[in-house]
C-alpha positions in Angstrom: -6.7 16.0 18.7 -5.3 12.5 18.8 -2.8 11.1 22.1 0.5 12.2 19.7 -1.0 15.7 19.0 -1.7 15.8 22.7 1.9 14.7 23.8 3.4 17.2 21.3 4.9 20.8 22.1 3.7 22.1 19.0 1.0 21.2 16.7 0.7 22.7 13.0 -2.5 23.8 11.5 -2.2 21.6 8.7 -4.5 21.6 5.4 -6.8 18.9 4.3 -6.9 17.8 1.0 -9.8 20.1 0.2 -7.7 23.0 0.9 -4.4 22.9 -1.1 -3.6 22.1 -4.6 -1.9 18.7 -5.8 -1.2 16.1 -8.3 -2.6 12.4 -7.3 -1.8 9.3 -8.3 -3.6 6.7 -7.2 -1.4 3.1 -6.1 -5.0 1.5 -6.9 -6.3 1.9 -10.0 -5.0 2.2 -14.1 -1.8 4.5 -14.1 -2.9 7.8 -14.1 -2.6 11.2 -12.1 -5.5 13.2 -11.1 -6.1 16.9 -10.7 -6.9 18.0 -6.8 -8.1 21.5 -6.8 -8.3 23.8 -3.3 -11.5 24.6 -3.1 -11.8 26.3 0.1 -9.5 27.9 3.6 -10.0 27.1 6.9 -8.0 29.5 9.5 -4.9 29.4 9.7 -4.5 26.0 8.2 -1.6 25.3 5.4 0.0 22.7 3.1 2.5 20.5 3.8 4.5 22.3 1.2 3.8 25.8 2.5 5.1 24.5 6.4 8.0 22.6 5.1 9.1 25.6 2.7 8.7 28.3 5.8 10.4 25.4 7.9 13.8 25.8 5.4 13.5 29.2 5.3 14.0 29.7 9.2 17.1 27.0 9.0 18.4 29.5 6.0 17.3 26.1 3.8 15.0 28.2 1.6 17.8 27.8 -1.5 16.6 24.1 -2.0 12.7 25.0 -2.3 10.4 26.1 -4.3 9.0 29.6 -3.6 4.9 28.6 -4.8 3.3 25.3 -4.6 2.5 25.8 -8.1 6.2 26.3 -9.4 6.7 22.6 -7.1 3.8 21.2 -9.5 4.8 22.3 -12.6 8.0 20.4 -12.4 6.2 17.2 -11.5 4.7 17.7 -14.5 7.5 18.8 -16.8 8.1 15.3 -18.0 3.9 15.4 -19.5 4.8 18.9 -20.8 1.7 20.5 -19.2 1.6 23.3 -16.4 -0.6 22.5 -13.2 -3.0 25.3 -14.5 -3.3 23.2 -17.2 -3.8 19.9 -16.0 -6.8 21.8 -13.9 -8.7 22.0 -17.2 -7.7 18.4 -18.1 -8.2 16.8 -14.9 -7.1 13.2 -15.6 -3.6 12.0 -17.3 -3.7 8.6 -18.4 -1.0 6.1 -19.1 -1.3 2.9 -20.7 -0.5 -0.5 -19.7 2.0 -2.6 -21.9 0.7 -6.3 -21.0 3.5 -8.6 -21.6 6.2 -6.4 -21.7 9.1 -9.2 -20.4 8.4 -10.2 -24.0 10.3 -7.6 -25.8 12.1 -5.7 -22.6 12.5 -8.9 -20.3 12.6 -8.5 -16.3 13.5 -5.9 -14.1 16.3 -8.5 -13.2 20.6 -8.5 -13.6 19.7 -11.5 -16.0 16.2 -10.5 -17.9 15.1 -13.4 -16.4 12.6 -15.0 -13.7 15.1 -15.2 -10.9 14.1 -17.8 -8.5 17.6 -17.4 -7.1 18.7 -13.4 -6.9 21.9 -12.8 -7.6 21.3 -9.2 -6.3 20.4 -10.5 -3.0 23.5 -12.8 -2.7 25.3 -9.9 -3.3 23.5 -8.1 -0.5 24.7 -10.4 1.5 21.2 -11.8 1.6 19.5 -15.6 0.9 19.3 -15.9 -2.8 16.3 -18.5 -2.4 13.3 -18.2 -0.4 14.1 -19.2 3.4 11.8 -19.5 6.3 13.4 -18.1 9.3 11.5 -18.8 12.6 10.5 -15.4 14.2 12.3 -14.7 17.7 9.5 -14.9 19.8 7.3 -18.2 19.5 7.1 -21.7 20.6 9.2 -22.9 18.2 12.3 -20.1 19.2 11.7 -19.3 22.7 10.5 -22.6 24.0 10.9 -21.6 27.8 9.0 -18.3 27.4 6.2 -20.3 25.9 5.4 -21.9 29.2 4.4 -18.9 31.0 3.1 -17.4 27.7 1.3 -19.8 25.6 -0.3 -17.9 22.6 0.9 -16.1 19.9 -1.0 -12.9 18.9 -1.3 -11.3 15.5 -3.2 -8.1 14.6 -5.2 -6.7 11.4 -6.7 -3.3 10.4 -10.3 -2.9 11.4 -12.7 -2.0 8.6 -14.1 0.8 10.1 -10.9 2.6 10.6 -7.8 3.9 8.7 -5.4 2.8 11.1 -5.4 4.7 14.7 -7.9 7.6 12.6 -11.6 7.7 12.7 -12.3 6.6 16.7 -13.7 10.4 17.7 -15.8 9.7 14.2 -19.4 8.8 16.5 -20.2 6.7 13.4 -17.7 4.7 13.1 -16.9 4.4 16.7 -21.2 3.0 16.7 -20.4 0.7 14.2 -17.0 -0.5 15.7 -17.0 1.0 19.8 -14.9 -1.5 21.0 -11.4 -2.5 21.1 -11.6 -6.5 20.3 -9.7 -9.7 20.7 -10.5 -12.7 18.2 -10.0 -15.5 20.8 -10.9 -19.3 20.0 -14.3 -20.9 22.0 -11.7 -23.6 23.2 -8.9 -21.3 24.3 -11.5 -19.0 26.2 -13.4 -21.7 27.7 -10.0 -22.9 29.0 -9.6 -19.5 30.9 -13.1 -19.2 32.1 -13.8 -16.3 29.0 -17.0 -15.6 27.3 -18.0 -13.7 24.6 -18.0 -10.2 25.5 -16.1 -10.0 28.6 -12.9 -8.1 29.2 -9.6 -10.1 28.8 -6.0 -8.7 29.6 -3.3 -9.5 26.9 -0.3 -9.8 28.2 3.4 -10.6 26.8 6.3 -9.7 28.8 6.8 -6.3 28.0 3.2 -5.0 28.8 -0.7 -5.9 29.5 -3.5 -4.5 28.1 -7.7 -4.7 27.9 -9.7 -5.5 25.3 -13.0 -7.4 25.2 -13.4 -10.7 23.9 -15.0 -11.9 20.7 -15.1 -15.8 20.5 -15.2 -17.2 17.1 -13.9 -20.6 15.7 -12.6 -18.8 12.5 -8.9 -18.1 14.4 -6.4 -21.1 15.2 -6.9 -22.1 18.9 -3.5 -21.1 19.6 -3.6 -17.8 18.1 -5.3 -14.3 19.0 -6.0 -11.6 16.7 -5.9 -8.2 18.8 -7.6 -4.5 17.5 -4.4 -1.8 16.5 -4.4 1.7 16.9 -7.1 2.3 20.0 -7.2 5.4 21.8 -10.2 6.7 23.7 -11.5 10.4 22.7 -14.1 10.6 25.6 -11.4 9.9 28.4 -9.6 13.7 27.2 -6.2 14.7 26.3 -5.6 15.2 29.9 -4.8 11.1 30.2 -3.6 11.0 26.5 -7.1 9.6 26.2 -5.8 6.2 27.8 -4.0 5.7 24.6 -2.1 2.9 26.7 -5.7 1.0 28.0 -5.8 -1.0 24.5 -3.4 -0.4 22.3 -1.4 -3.1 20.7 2.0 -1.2 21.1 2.2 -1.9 24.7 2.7 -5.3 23.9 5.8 -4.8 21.5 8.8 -3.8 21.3 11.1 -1.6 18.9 14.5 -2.9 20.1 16.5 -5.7 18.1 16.8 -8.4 16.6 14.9 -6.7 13.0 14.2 -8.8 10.2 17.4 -8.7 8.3 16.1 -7.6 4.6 14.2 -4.8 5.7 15.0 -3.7 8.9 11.3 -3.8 10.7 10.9 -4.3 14.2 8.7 -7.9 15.1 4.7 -6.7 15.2 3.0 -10.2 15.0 3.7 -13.2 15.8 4.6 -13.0 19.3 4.2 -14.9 22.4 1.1 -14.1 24.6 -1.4 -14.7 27.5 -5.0 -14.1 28.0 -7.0 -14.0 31.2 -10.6 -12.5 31.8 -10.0 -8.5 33.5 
């Protein structure tokens, strides 16, 4: 049970990876695509493929589905010219890498070529060169809003944890049991803060609490704030104070987006500390 499970009307039993049969291909290693093989069932749990196929079934959707999993993985692997009960007794399809390929086949580019200006983007409507464009909410762009909020925070992944996962994990929680905020000896001493105390972060759309680590590693006017914190031991009866730490109190999903992509602004925005 997470705090979205908890705030959900419905929650599917859905399958680990030990329980359902799939094709992997792994974004970190040689190209290949490795067998995963169901080696056990738990309840009532079920695929992804099996709830989405009974899903378009009920909306009369069934047409564009497959009726097994394995019919679903077979076609994945039409182009190899294997079935999936095939690839179980190979286990591992390896491709091979063609080093200097732009020598023979070029770029993935209109021209073939390096472009250091895109002519795709230009005709995106896009810069065709590199261009820094200040983000809307620092010193630099919001110069009034940097009086009353003086720091600018940014945010990584802990080691410990995969994203907002792992924090009802006791060992990891052991290892990592507290949501923390990189803060500068200078900037901390400034507000009174020591190492290990609790600090409020505030930016004008929220506050929340974390405790302070000082280190001399992070820009004095920067803060580097834990993601993803939600507390297991305070129950799904408070959405286990998912809003105590987390970093999305502090931003916002609402315009202006980054213009290529779309994505709301997660870092780089303006900020206060004080000790709790």
């Amino acid at each position: 049970m997470t705090p979205t499970a908890a705030l959900a009307d419905i929650v599917l039993p859905v399958a680990t990876y030990l329980e359902f049969d799939d094709i992997v291909a792994p974004p970190y290693s040689l190209p290949m695509a490795l067998v995963q093989q169901k080696v056990t069932s738990v309840a009532e749990c079920r695929s992804d493929f099996e709830i989405l196929r009974d899903l378009a079934r009920k909306l009369e959707l069934g047409e564009y589905f497959w009726n097994k999993e394995e019919e679903h993985l077979d076609f994945v692997l039409g182009p190899s010219d294997i079935s999936f009960n095939e690839f179980r007794k190979i286990g591992v399809l390896a491709g091979n890498k063609h080093y200097q390929s732009y020598q023979s086949q070029g770029f993935s580019t209109p021209s073939g070529k390096v472009e250091l200006y895109s002519s795709q983007l230009k005709e995106w409507g896009f810069d065709p060169l590199p261009t820094h464009h200040e983000l809307p909410e620092t010193p630099l762009s919001a110069p009034e809003l940097a009086k009353e909020y003086s720091l600018v925070f940014t945010s990584w992944k802990a080691g410990v944890y995969r994203h907002s996962g792992g924090r009802q994990i006791s060992s990891l929680r052991n290892t990592h049991p507290d949501p923390m905020v990189w803060i500068h000896p200078d900037t901390a001493g400034q507000q009174g803060i020591a190492d290990g105390d609790r600090v409020y972060i505030e930016t004008k759309r929220g506050r929340i609490r974390q405790k302070a680590r000082l280190t001399k590693d992070i820009d004095p006017r920067v803060v580097g704030i834990d993601y993803g914190w939600w507390f297991p031991e305070s129950g799904p009866q408070n959405l286990y104070e998912w809003a105590e730490a987390n970093i999305n109190i502090l931003t916002d999903d609402s315009p202006p987006y980054g213009r290529e992509m779309g994505t709301p602004n997660l870092r780089g925005i303006l900020c206060k500390i004080r000790k709790a």
